[in-house]
N, C-alpha and C positions, 0 to 999 in steps of 0.2 A: 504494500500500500504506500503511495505517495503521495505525500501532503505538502503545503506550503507549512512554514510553521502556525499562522495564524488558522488556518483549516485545523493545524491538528490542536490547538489551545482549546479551541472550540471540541474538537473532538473531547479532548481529556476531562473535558468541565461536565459536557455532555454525559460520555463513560463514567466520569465519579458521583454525581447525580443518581446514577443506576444502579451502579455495582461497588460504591464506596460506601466506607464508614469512617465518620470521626468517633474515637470513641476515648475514654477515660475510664480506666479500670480502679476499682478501689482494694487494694491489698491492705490486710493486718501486716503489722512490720515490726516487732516488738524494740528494736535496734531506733525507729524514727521518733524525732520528737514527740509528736502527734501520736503515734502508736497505728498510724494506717499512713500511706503513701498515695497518692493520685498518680498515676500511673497511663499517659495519653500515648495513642499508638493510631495515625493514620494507615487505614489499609483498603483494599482494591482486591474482588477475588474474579477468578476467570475459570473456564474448564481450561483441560490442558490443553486439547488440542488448537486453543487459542493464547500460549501462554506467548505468544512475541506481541503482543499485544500490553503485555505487562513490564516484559524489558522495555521497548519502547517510552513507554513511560518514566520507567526508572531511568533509561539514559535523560531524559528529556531535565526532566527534575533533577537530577545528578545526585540524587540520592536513594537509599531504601537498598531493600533485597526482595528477590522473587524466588519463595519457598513452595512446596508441596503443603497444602492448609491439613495441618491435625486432623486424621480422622477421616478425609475424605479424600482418597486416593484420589482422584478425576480432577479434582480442585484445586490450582494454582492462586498463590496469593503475592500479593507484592504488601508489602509494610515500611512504613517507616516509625521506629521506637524512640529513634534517639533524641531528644531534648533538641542540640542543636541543629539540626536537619530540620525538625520540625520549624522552628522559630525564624530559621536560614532561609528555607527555600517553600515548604510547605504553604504556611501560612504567608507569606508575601503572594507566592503565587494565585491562590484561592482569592486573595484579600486584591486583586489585580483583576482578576477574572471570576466574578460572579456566577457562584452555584444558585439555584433555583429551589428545588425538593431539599437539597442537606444545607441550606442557608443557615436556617437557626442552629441546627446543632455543630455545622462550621463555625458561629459567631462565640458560641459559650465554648468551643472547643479553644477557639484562637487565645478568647479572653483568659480562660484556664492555664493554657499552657504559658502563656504570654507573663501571667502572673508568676506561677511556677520556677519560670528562667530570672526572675526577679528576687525571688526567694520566701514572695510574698505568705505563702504557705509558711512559714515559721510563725505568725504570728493566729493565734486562736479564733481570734474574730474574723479575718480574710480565709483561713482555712475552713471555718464555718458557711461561712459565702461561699466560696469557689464550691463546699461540698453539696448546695441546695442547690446550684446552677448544675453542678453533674445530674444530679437526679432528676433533671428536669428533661436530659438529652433523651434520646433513642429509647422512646416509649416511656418517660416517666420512671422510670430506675422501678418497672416490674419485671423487668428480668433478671436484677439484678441480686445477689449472694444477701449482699445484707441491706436491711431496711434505715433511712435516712434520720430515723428516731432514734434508733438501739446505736447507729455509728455515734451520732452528736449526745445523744447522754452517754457514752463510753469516752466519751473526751474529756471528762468534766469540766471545771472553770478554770480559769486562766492560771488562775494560782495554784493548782494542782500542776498542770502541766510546766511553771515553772520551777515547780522543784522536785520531778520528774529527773 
């Protein structure tokens, strides 16, 4: 397939739209201040026999890996995990080229991680914040391990976590 690059910017906005996700995982991490971690990871899956369609993209963006997805032999994915990748090239690019369908959870994804690279999450109050914006992504945090109540009263008050 050959594109202009502006034909394929469109293509990749179009494709993420479809077959992306912003997502933020919340890990237990006994080792983190907080005692839970925010954990963001854009990814893109494809079947195999479609998977140049995913390098493609990774060359494009100049970032990410394209893995075999967990669990699902047939299903190629391209991810990107890293903090700076994301901040680098992720979210500039998105923030350049409007998504449609993944708009809002592009916007709390960006703000999320954006904070994150900041270190914003050290402090209780913005960790509290950034945690009701996650739950708010990709169906309202019902698919999600643990519930937005039992995380935020397992935090407790500020001054607990400071002499943590």
């Amino acid at each position: 397939m050959v594109m202009k690059d502006n034909q394929f910017i469109n293509y990749i906005v179009g494709f993420v739209d479809g077959e992306g996700c912003f997502h933020i995982s919340l890990k237990k991490q006994k080792s983190a201040k907080m005692r839970w971690v925010l954990d963001p990871i854009f990814h893109v899956t494809q079947h195999k026999d479609y998977v140049d369609i995913l390098y493609q993209i990774q060359r494009f963006l100049g970032c990410g890996r394209v893995k075999k997805k967990y669990g699902q032999p047939n299903t190629m994915l391209f991810s990107v995990e890293s903090r700076r990748e994301l901040v680098d090239k992720v979210i500039p690019f998105f923030k350049k080229h409007k998504l449609i369908v993944k708009a809002r959870n592009f916007e709390i994804f960006s703000e999320v991680v954006e904070s994150l690279d900041q270190h914003g999450h050290g402090d209780i109050k913005e960790f509290r914040r950034l945690l009701k914006k996650v739950f708010t992504m990709n169906g309202g945090g019902r698919y999600r391990k643990y519930k937005l109540s039992d995380v935020i009263n397992s935090l407790g008050s500020s001054e607990t976590i400071r002499q943590k």
